[in-house]
C-alpha positions as CSV (number, residue, x, y, z in Angstrom):
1,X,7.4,23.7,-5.6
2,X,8.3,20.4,-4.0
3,X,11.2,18.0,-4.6
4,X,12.1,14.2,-4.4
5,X,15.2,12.8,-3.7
6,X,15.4,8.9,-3.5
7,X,18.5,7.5,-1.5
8,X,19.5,4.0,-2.0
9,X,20.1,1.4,0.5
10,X,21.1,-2.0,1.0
11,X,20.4,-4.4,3.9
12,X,21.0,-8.0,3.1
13,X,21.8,-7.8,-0.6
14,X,18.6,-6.4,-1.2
15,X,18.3,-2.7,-2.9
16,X,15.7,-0.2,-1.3
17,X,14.8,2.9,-1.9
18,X,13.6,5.8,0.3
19,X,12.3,9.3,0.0
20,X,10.9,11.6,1.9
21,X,8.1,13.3,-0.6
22,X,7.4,17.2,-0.7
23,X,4.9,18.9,1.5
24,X,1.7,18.5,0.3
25,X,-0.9,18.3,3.3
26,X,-3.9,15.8,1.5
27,X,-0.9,13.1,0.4
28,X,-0.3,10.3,3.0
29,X,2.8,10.0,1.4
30,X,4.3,13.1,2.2
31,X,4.1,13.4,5.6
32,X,6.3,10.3,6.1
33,X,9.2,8.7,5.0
34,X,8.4,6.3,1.6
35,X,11.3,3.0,1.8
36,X,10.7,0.8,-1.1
37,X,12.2,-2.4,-3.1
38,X,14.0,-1.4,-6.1
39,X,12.1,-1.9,-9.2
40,X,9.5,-3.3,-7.6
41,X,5.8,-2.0,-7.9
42,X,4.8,-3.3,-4.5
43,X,3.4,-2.5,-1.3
44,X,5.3,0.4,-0.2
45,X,6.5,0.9,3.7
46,X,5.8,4.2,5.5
47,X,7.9,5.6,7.8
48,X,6.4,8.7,10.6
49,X,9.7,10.8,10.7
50,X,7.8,13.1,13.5
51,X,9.3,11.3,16.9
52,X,11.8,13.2,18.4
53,X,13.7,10.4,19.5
54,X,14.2,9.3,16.3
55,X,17.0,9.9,14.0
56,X,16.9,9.7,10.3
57,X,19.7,9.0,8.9
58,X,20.2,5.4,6.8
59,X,21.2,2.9,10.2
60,X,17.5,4.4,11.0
61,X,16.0,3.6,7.9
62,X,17.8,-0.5,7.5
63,X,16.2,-0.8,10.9
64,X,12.7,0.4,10.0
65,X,13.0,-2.1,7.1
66,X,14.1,-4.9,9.4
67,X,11.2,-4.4,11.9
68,X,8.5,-4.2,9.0
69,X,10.3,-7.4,7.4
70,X,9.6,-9.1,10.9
71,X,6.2,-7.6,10.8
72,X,5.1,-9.2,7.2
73,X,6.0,-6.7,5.2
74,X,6.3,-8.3,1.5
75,X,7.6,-5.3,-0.7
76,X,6.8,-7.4,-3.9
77,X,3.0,-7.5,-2.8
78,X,0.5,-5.6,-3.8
79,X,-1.4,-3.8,-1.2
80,X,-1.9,-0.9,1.1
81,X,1.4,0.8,2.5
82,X,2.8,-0.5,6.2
83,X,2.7,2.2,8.1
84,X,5.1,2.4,11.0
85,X,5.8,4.3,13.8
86,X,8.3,5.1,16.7
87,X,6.8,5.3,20.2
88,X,9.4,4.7,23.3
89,X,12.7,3.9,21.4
90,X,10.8,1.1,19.8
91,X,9.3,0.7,15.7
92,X,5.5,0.0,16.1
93,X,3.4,-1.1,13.1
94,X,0.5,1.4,13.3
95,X,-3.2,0.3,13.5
96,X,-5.7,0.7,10.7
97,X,-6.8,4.5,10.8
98,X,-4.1,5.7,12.2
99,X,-1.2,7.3,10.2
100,X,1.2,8.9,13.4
101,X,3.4,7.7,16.6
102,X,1.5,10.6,17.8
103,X,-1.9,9.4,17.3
104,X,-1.0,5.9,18.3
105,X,0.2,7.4,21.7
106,X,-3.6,9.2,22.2
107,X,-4.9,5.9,21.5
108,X,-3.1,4.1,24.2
109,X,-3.3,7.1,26.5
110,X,-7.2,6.9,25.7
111,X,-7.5,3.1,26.4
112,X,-5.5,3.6,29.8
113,X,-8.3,6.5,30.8
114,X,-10.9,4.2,30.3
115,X,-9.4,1.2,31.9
């Protein structure tokens, strides 16, 4: 059986939300972290939790949401999620198809083989 908490969290007056989901394999969703406006029914941003290097915790999470703002994340929107990673200390929005910092590193890793 799985279970949901939401946390609030502010960052510039704004209310967010964010969750990591249960554990089911098929669900985008659940394999990374869900953030969220308040109330809103928008465009969702996910978070990969994997990276070692980073630290989930809510400082983590108002910078995620500061680096997808930047990136043209509108949470009121409608749309498909934002998926973001964390590859060398840094946020990275992810490319279309992928869904992991991991991945995204294979796909660099792959481009420099080729180069």
């Amino acid at each position: 059986m799985t279970h949901t908490q939401k946390r609030k969290i502010y960052l510039d007056g704004t209310e967010y939300e964010w969750c990591i989901r249960g554990n089911d394999v098929w669900d985008i969703s659940a394999k990374h972290i869900t953030i969220y406006k308040s109330g809103i029914n928008g465009r969702p941003l996910y978070l990969d939790p994997y990276p070692w290097a980073l630290e989930i915790r809510p400082k983590t999470i108002k910078k995620a949401i500061e680096f997808a703002n930047r990136n043209g994340w509108i949470p009121e929107n409608k749309g498909k999620p934002v998926l973001i990673g964390y590859l060398h200390e840094e946020f990275v929005v992810l490319p279309e198809g992928i869904t992991s910092s991991r991945e995204y590193q294979e796909m660099l890793n792959n481009r420099l083989d080729k180069a």
